[in-house]
C-alpha positions, -999 to 999 in steps of 0.1 A, spaced: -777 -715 -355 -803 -739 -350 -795 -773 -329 -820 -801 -328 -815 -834 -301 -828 -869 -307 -862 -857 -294 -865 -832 -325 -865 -804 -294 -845 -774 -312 -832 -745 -304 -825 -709 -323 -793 -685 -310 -776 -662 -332 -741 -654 -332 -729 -620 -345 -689 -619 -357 -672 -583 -354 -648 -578 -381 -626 -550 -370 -605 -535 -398 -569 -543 -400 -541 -513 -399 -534 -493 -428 -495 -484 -423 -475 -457 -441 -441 -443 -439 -426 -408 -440 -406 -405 -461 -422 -434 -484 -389 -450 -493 -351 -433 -490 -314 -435 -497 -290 -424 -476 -249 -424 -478 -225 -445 -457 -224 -433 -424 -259 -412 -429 -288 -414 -410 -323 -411 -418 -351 -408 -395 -383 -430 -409 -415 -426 -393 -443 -453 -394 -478 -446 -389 -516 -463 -388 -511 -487 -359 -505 -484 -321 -477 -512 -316 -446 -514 -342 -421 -537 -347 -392 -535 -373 -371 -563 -387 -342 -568 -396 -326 -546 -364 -296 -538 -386 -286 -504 -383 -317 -490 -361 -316 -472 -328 -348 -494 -319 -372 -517 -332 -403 -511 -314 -411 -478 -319 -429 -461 -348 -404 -437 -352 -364 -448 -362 -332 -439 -365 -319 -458 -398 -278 -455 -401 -272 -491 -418 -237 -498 -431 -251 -515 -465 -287 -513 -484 -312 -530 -469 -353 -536 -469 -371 -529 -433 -405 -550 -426 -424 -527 -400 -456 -551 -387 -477 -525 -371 -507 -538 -344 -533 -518 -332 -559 -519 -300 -582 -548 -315 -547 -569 -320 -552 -565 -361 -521 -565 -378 -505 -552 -409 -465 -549 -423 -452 -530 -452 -418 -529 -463 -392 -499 -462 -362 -499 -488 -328 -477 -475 -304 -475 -504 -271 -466 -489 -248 -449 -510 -214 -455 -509 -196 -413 -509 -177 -415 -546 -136 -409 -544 -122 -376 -564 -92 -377 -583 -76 -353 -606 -59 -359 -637 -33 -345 -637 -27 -355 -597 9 -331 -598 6 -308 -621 34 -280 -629 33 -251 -651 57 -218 -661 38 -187 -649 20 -171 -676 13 -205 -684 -24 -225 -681 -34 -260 -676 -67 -279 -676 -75 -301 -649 -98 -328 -650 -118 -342 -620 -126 -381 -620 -153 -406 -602 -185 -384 -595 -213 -376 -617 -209 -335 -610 -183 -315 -592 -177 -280 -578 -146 -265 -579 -130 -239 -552 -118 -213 -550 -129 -200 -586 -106 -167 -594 -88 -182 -611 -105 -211 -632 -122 -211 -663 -151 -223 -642 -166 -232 -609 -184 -265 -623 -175 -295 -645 -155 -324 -649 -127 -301 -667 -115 -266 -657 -93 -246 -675 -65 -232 -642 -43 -197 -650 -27 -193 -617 -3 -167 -610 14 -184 -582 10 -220 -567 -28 -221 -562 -42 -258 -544 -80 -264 -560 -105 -278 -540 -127 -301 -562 -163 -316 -546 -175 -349 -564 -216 -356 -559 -230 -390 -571 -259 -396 -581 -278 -407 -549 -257 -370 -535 -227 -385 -515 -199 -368 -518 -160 -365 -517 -136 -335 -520 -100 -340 -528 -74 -310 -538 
């Protein structure tokens, strides 16, 4: 920079500007879905000072690892600031899954020994059956039951984000 005063007397300085780079912050894991009363642990990393907001469902804001148990989906910001005061915020989406409910068609069923019936799980995307001896199958929406005496089935329902539900 060079200043000159009425007397056209100047003067030279120079003037160097440090440009410190900002934060690069990542998560692990990189996004996530959980299921209703889950919780996942997200970790944050690149800067040296973390804040996270909204504090819905978190067992802290300020630290770069959290403990993420929200009732309902929900997008974190995590500003991250490191020793030269440069900042830098991603987002985090949670998808929280809401555990499917299992019936079975029929709910009551009856049969004459000898005698088989299918049953037909409802409200999940796959399901596991239990115990198996007597089933046509272990998985599936329908199962073909030959029970020689009153047998309760256990059915487990898994949707799609892997909440589940077991009914009988």
């Amino acid at each position: 920079i060079t200043g000159t005063d009425l007397n056209g007397c100047s003067d030279v300085i120079a003037s160097n500007i440090i440009v410190n780079p900002s934060p690069n912050l990542t998560f692990n894991p990189s996004s996530g879905s959980i299921c209703l009363g889950s919780t996942l642990q997200i970790e944050a990393f690149g800067a040296d000072v973390y804040s996270w907001s909204p504090a819905f469902g978190l067992n802290t804001i300020t630290s770069n690892i959290v403990q993420a148990s929200p009732s309902s989906s929900v997008t974190y910001t995590v500003t991250g600031t490191d020793l030269n005061n440069c900042t830098d915020s991603i987002d985090f989406q949670l998808i929280v899954g809401i555990p499917p409910t299992i019936t079975i068609d029929p709910s009551d069923p009856v049969i004459c020994e000898g005698e088989s019936i299918t049953l037909t799980a409802n409200g999940a995307n796959t399901y596991s059956w239990y115990p198996v001896s007597t089933l046509s199958s272990s998985i599936g929406s329908s199962v073909v039951a030959n029970p020689n005496q009153t047998q309760s089935y256990d059915v487990i329902g898994t949707d799609l984000l892997d909440c589940k539900d077991t009914t009988n």
